[in-house]
N, C-alpha and C positions, 0 to 999 in steps of 0.2 A: 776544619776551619769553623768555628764557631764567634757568633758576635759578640763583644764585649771584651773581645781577646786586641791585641794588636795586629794590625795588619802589612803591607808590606813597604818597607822601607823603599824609597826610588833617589836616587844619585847618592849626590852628598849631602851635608847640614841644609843648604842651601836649597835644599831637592830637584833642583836640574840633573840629568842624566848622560856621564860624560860620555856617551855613545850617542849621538844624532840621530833623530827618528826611532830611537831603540827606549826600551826600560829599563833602567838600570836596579839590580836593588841589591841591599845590602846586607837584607838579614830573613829573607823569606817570608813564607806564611810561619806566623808563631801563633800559634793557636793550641787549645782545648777542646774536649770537647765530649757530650753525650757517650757512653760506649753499654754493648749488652752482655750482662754479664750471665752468665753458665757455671753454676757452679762450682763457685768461687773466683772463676777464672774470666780472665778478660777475653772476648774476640776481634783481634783487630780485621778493620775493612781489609779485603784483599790488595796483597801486594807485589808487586812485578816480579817476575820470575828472572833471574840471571839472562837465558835466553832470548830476551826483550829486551836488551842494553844493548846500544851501538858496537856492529860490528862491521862496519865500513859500508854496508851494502845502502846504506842512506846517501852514498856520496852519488851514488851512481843513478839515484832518480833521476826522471826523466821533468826537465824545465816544462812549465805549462805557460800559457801567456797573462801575467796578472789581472786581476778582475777589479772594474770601477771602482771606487771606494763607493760604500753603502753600508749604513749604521746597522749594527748584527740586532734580529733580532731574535733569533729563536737558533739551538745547537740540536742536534740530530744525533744519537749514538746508538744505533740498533744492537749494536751489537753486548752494550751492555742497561739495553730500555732505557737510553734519556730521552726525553723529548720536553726540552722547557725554554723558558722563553729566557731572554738577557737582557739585562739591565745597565747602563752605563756606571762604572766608577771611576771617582776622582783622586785625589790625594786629603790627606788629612794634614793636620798643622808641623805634625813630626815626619812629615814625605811620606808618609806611610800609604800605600793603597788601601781605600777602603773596603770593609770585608762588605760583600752582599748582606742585603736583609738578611734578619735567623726568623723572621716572622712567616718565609717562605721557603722551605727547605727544595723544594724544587726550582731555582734561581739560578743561574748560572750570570758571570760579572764582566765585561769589558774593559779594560782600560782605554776610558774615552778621551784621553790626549793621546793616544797611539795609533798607529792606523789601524786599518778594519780591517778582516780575515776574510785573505785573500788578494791585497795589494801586496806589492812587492814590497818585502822584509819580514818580520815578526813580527805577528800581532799575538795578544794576551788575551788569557781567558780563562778565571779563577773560578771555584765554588765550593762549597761546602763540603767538608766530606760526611758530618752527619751535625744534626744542632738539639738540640734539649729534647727533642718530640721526637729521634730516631735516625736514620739513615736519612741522609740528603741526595742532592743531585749527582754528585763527584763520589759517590761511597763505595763505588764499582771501578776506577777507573784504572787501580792498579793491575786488574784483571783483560785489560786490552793488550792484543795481539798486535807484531807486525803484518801492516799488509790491511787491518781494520779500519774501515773508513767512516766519514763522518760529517753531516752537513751543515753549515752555518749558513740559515737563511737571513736576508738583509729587509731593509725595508723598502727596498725599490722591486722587492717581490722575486728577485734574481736569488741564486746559491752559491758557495763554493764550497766544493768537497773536497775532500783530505782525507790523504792514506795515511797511518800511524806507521814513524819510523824507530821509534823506538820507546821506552819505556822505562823512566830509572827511578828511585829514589835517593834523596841525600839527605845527610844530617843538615840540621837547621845552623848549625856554629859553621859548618864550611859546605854552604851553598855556594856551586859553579856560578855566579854572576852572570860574567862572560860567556859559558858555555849556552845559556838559556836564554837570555836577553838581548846578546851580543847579533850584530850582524846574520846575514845567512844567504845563502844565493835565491833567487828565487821568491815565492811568496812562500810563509812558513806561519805557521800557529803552536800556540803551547797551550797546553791545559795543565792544572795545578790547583792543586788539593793538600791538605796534611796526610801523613803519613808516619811510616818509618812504628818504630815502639811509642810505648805509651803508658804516663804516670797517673796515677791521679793529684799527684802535686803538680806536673807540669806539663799535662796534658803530653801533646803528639812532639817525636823531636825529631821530626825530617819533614819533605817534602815530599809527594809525587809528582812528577813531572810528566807530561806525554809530548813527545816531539813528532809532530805530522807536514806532509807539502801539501801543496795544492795538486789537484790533481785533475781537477774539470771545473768546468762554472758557466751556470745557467744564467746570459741576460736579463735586468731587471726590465720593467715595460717603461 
């Protein structure tokens, strides 16, 4: 995900989202972007392992009770060193979500007409996977496990944590919609990054996606 690229389509022309309380979008993160090369050779950010694609056992999580709504500020991933703070995005003129500043590669982005992670449904939550200066916030996330968790601190000083149910990438021409943005039981979060191969004409041509629930959450004061 790098700035000056386009960012994500949400519904139709119109840019309403014909799923209620959901994100709708049509054509993912399309982005380019920074990469290091070796040798003549490109290194793409790590990417999810077969093993890390739904295999039913996500059905079976255990419901937690949804948490306040409270504006995210800050995303938690130990397990692959993030720790940055979020910033709200809106839509752009073509329903596109806006991509995070490239001025801070450590940024992770909200979709601030959505709810906040950790209420009940889907909440969004994009970044970079690297921008002009090197690896960004999101440049590790194909490399999260089932079962990895993760904390979205608010600004009422409360948390909610989230186990990673699975981990997939898709091409950018037939991104799941539905499967990502659509409905979900529960409170649920996605994280989303570029991904997939990579041109130097047309940059990254997939997504990553990480699909996580809730799984505890700290009162804010």
């Amino acid at each position: 995900m790098t700035a000056g690229k386009r960012g994500v389509r949400v519904g139709g022309q119109d840019g309403r989202s014909p799923w209620p309380g959901t994100l709708a979008v049509g054509a993912a993160l399309v982005l380019g972007a920074w990469m290091v090369q070796h040798g003549g050779s490109l290194r793409l950010p790590p990417a999810p392992t077969s093993d890390q694609a739904f295999d039913g056992s996500a059905a079976q999580a255990e419901l937690v009770p949804p948490r306040a709504r409270a504006l995210p500020t800050r995303i938690r991933i130990p397990a692959i060193q993030v720790d940055a703070p979020v910033s709200g995005l809106g839509l752009d003129r073509a329903g596109r979500l806006e991509a995070p500043s490239d001025t801070d590669g450590n940024l992770a982005g909200w979709y601030r007409d959505g709810i906040t992670p950790g209420q009940r449904g889907t909440a969004i939550l994009a970044g970079h996977v690297d921008t002009l200066d090197g690896p960004a916030v999101f440049y590790r996330l194909g490399s999260l496990r089932k079962g990895d968790q993760l904390e979205v601190a608010g600004a009422d000083r409360g948390s909610a944590f989230f186990a990673v149910d699975a981990v997939e990438v898709y091409p950018k021409k037939d991104f799941p919609d539905r499967k990502v943005y659509g409905p979900a039981p529960g409170s649920q979060l996605r994280l989303i990054t570029c991904g997939g191969g990579f041109t130097k004409q047309n940059g990254y041509d997939g997504n990553v996606v990480v699909y996580a629930h809730l799984v505890r959450s700290l009162p804010g004061s």
